[in-house]
C-alpha positions as CSV (number, residue, x, y, z in Angstrom):
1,X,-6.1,57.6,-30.6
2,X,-8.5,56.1,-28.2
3,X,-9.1,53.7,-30.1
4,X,-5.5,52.4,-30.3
5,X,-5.5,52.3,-25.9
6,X,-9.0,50.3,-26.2
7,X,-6.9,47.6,-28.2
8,X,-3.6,47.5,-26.2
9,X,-5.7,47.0,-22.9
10,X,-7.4,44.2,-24.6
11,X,-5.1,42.7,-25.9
12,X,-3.1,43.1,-22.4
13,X,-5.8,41.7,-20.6
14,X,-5.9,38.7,-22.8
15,X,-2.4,38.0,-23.0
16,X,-2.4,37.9,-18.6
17,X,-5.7,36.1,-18.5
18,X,-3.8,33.3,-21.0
19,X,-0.5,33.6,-18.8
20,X,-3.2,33.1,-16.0
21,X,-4.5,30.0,-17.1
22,X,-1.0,28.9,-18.5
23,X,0.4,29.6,-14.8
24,X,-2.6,27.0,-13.1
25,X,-2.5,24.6,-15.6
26,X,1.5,24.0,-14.3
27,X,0.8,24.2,-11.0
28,X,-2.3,21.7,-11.1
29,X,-0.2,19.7,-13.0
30,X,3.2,19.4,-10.6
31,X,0.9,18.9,-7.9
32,X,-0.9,15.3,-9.3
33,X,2.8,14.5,-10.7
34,X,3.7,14.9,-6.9
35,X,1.1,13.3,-5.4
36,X,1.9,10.6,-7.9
37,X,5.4,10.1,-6.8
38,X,4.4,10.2,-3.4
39,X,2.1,7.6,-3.6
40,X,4.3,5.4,-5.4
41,X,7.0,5.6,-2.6
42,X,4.9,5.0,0.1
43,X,3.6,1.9,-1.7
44,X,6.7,1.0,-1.6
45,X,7.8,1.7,1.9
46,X,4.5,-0.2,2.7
47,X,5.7,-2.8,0.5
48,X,9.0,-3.6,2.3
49,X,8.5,-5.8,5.4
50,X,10.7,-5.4,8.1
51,X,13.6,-8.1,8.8
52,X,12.2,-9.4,11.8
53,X,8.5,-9.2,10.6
54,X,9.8,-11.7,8.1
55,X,11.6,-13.7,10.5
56,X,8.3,-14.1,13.1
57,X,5.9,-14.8,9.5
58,X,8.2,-17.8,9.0
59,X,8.8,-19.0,12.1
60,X,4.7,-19.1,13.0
61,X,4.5,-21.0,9.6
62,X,6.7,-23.4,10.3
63,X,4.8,-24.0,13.2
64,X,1.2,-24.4,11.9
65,X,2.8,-27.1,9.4
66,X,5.6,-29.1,11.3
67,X,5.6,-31.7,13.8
68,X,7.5,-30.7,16.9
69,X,7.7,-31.8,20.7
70,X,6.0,-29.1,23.4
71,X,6.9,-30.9,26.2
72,X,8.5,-34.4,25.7
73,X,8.7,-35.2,29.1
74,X,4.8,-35.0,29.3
75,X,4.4,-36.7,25.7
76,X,2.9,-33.2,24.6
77,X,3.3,-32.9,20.7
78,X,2.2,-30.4,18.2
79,X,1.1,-31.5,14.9
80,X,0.1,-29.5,11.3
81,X,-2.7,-27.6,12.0
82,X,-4.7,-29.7,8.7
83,X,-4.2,-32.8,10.3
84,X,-5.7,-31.6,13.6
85,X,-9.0,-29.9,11.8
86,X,-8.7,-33.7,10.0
87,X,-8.8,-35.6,13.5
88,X,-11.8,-32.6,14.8
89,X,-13.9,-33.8,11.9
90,X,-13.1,-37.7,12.9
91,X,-13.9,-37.1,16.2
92,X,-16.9,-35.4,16.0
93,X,-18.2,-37.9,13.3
94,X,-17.5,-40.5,15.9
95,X,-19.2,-39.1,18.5
Protein backbone atom coordinates (compact mmCIF):
# COMPACT_ATOMS: atom_id res chain seq x y z
CA UNK A 1 0.00 0.00 0.00
CA UNK A 2 2.94 2.21 0.46
CA UNK A 3 4.01 1.62 -2.35
CA UNK A 4 0.97 2.82 -4.24
CA UNK A 5 1.38 6.63 -2.18
CA UNK A 6 5.26 6.50 -3.21
CA UNK A 7 3.90 6.47 -6.91
CA UNK A 8 0.96 9.03 -6.74
CA UNK A 9 3.36 11.59 -5.09
CA UNK A 10 5.63 11.09 -7.81
CA UNK A 11 3.83 11.16 -10.24
CA UNK A 12 2.03 14.40 -8.63
CA UNK A 13 5.19 15.99 -8.28
CA UNK A 14 5.95 15.52 -11.92
CA UNK A 15 2.81 16.42 -13.33
CA UNK A 16 3.23 20.23 -11.14
CA UNK A 17 6.94 20.37 -11.91
CA UNK A 18 5.73 20.00 -15.89
CA UNK A 19 2.67 22.50 -15.29
CA UNK A 20 5.61 24.54 -13.69
CA UNK A 21 7.67 24.66 -16.58
CA UNK A 22 4.50 24.78 -18.97
CA UNK A 23 3.33 27.94 -16.80
CA UNK A 24 7.02 29.94 -17.49
CA UNK A 25 7.51 28.97 -20.79
CA UNK A 26 3.96 31.15 -21.48
CA UNK A 27 4.83 33.72 -19.49
CA UNK A 28 8.46 34.19 -21.05
CA UNK A 29 6.91 33.95 -24.08
CA UNK A 30 3.95 36.93 -23.85
CA UNK A 31 6.59 38.98 -22.42
CA UNK A 32 9.17 39.00 -25.71
CA UNK A 33 5.79 38.93 -27.89
CA UNK A 34 5.07 42.19 -25.85
CA UNK A 35 8.20 43.66 -25.87
CA UNK A 36 8.03 42.95 -29.53
CA UNK A 37 4.95 44.94 -30.20
CA UNK A 38 6.14 47.50 -28.15
CA UNK A 39 9.08 48.07 -29.95
CA UNK A 40 7.49 48.08 -33.16
CA UNK A 41 5.09 50.94 -32.22
CA UNK A 42 7.45 53.10 -30.90
CA UNK A 43 9.48 52.74 -34.12
CA UNK A 44 6.82 53.87 -35.49
CA UNK A 45 5.84 56.76 -33.36
CA UNK A 46 9.60 57.65 -33.79
CA UNK A 47 9.04 57.23 -37.37
CA UNK A 48 6.29 59.86 -37.82
CA UNK A 49 7.60 63.41 -38.03
CA UNK A 50 5.65 66.07 -36.82
CA UNK A 51 3.78 68.53 -39.29
CA UNK A 52 5.70 71.37 -38.59
CA UNK A 53 9.08 69.50 -38.25
CA UNK A 54 8.36 68.74 -41.85
CA UNK A 55 7.47 72.13 -42.75
CA UNK A 56 10.92 73.82 -41.08
CA UNK A 57 13.12 70.58 -42.93
CA UNK A 58 11.71 72.02 -46.16
CA UNK A 59 11.77 75.35 -45.79
CA UNK A 60 15.73 75.23 -44.50
CA UNK A 61 16.19 73.14 -47.77
CA UNK A 62 14.87 75.35 -49.87
CA UNK A 63 17.19 77.74 -48.53
CA UNK A 64 20.56 76.05 -48.74
CA UNK A 65 19.63 75.50 -52.63
CA UNK A 66 17.76 78.64 -53.90
CA UNK A 67 18.72 82.01 -54.85
CA UNK A 68 16.82 84.57 -52.89
CA UNK A 69 17.27 88.40 -51.91
CA UNK A 70 18.32 89.12 -47.95
CA UNK A 71 18.21 92.59 -48.19
CA UNK A 72 17.73 94.07 -51.70
CA UNK A 73 18.03 97.38 -50.76
CA UNK A 74 21.68 96.67 -49.58
CA UNK A 75 22.28 94.24 -52.82
CA UNK A 76 22.60 91.33 -50.04
CA UNK A 77 21.74 87.93 -51.88
CA UNK A 78 21.90 84.42 -50.82
CA UNK A 79 23.02 81.85 -53.18
CA UNK A 80 23.05 77.64 -53.14
CA UNK A 81 25.24 76.72 -50.50
CA UNK A 82 27.45 74.41 -53.55
CA UNK A 83 28.03 77.33 -55.44
CA UNK A 84 29.38 79.32 -52.43
CA UNK A 85 31.88 76.25 -51.27
CA UNK A 86 32.58 76.57 -55.37
CA UNK A 87 33.55 80.39 -55.23
CA UNK A 88 35.63 79.42 -51.39
CA UNK A 89 37.70 77.02 -53.39
CA UNK A 90 38.18 79.93 -56.36
CA UNK A 91 39.02 82.31 -53.98
CA UNK A 92 41.39 80.71 -52.06
CA UNK A 93 43.12 79.24 -55.26
CA UNK A 94 43.46 82.80 -56.22
CA UNK A 95 44.89 84.04 -53.36
Amino acid sequence: MEKKNELRISFLMLIGIAAMLILLTIALATQTFSLTIQQGETQKFIEQKPAELTALVKEQQAALIGYRWIDKEKKIAAIPIERAMELVVIDSQAK
